[in-house]
Structures are given as C-alpha cells and as structure tokens.
C-alpha positions as CSV (number, residue, x, y, z in Angstrom):
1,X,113.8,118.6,60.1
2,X,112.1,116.4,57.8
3,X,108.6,116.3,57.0
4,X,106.4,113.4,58.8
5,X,104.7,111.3,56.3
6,X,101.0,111.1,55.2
7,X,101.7,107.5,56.7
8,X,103.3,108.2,59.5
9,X,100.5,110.8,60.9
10,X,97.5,108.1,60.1
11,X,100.0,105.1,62.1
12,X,99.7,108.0,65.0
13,X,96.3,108.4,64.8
14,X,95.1,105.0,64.5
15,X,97.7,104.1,67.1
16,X,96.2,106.4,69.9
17,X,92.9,105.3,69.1
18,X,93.5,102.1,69.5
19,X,95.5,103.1,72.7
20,X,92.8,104.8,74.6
21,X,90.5,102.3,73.8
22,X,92.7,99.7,75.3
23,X,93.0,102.3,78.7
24,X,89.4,102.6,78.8
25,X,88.4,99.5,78.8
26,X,91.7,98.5,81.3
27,X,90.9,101.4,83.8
28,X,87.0,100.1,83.6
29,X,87.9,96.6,84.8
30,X,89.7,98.2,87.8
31,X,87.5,100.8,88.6
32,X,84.2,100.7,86.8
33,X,83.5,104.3,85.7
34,X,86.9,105.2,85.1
35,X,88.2,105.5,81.4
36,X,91.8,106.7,82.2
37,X,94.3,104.6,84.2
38,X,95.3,107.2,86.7
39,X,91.8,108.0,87.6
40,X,91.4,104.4,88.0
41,X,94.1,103.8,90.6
42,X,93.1,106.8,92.8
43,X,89.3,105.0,92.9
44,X,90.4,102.2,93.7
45,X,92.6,103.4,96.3
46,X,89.9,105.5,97.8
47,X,88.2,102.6,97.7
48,X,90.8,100.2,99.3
49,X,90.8,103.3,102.0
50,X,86.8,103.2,102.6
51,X,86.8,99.4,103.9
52,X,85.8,98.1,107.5
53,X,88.6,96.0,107.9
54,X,91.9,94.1,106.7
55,X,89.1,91.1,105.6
56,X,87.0,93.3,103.8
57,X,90.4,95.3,102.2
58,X,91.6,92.2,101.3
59,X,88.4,91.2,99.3
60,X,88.5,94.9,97.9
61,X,91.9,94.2,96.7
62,X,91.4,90.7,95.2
63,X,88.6,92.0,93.6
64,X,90.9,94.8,91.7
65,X,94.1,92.3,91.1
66,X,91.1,89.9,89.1
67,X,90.6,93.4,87.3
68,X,94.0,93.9,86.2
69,X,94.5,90.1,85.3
70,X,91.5,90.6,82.8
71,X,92.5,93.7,81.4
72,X,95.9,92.0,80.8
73,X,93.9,89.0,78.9
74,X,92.6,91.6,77.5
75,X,95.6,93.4,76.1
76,X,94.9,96.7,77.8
77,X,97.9,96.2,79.8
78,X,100.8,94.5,80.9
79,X,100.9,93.6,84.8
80,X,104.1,91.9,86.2
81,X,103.2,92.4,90.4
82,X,101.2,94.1,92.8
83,X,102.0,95.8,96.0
84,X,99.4,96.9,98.7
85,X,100.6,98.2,102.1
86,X,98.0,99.4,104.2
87,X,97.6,100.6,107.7
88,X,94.2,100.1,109.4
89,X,94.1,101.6,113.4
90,X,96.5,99.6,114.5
91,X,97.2,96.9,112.0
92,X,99.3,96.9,109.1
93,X,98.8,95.0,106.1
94,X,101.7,94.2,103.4
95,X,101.1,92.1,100.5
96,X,102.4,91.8,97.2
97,X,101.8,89.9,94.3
98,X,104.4,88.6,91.9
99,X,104.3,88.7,88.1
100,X,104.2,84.7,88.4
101,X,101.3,84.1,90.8
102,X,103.6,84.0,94.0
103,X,102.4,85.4,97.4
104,X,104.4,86.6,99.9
105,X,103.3,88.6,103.0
C-alpha cells in the first residue's frame, strides 16, 4: 500500500470542506434549520405531512422544489426531477417533476 501524499490529504480536506459547506447551505434552502441533506428531506416531509389540504401541500411542495432549484444555481446540488405522492383522507396526489421543467400528473 502506498503512502497518500501531503497533497493528496490537504485536496481531502479542503474538498470536504468545501462539500459540507455546499450541503449546508443546500439542505438550508429546503428546510431552513437543517445543515445536512437527509435531515432536510425528513423536515420537509414532516412538513408536506402537517398540511390542511392537497392546495396547501401543493404550495408546501412548490415552495421546497423553488429550494432545490436555488441550491442547484447555487452549486450545492444537482436536481434532475421530483416526485411527490401523497395520500390525504381520501385523495391521492401524484406529481412529479422532470429534470427539464415538464409536469405531468
């Protein structure tokens, strides 16, 4: 086994740095609070979970693909679609997003 480099361990270091910044400010967009992805997506699923109504879920959702656009703009991430089936009392909802704007239901 060879030796890693002086180089190679500061590329490392500087390169998770630079990658947690990018998920902390990414998850933040989705889910302001949040500074790790995962812990975003599970807020803003507990939060898609808490609306009133396939409206207000819909807003909720909007809101949170806007997030994920910016933190793609942003470079903290790289979003090709979105998916979102939900079932409130007796209505379901199914939407998903594709990477090029398209909308289908």
């Amino acid at each position: 086994m060879t030796a890693v480099s002086t180089e190679g361990r500061i590329f490392v270091a500087q390169l998770t740095r630079d990658l947690t910044a990018r998920e902390r400010a990414g998850a933040a967009l989705l889910a302001p609070g949040t500074k790790r992805w995962g812990e975003a997506f599970r807020a803003f699923a507990h939060s898609l979970a808490k609306t009133k109504g396939p409206v207000h879920a819909a807003k909720v959702f909007k809101a949170g693909r806007i997030g994920l656009v910016e933190a793609q703009r942003q470079r903290a991430c790289f979003v090709n679609g979105f998916a979102l089936s939900i079932q409130i009392g007796r209505r379901a909802l199914s939407i998903q997003f594709g990477g090029e704007g398209g909308v289908t239901h």
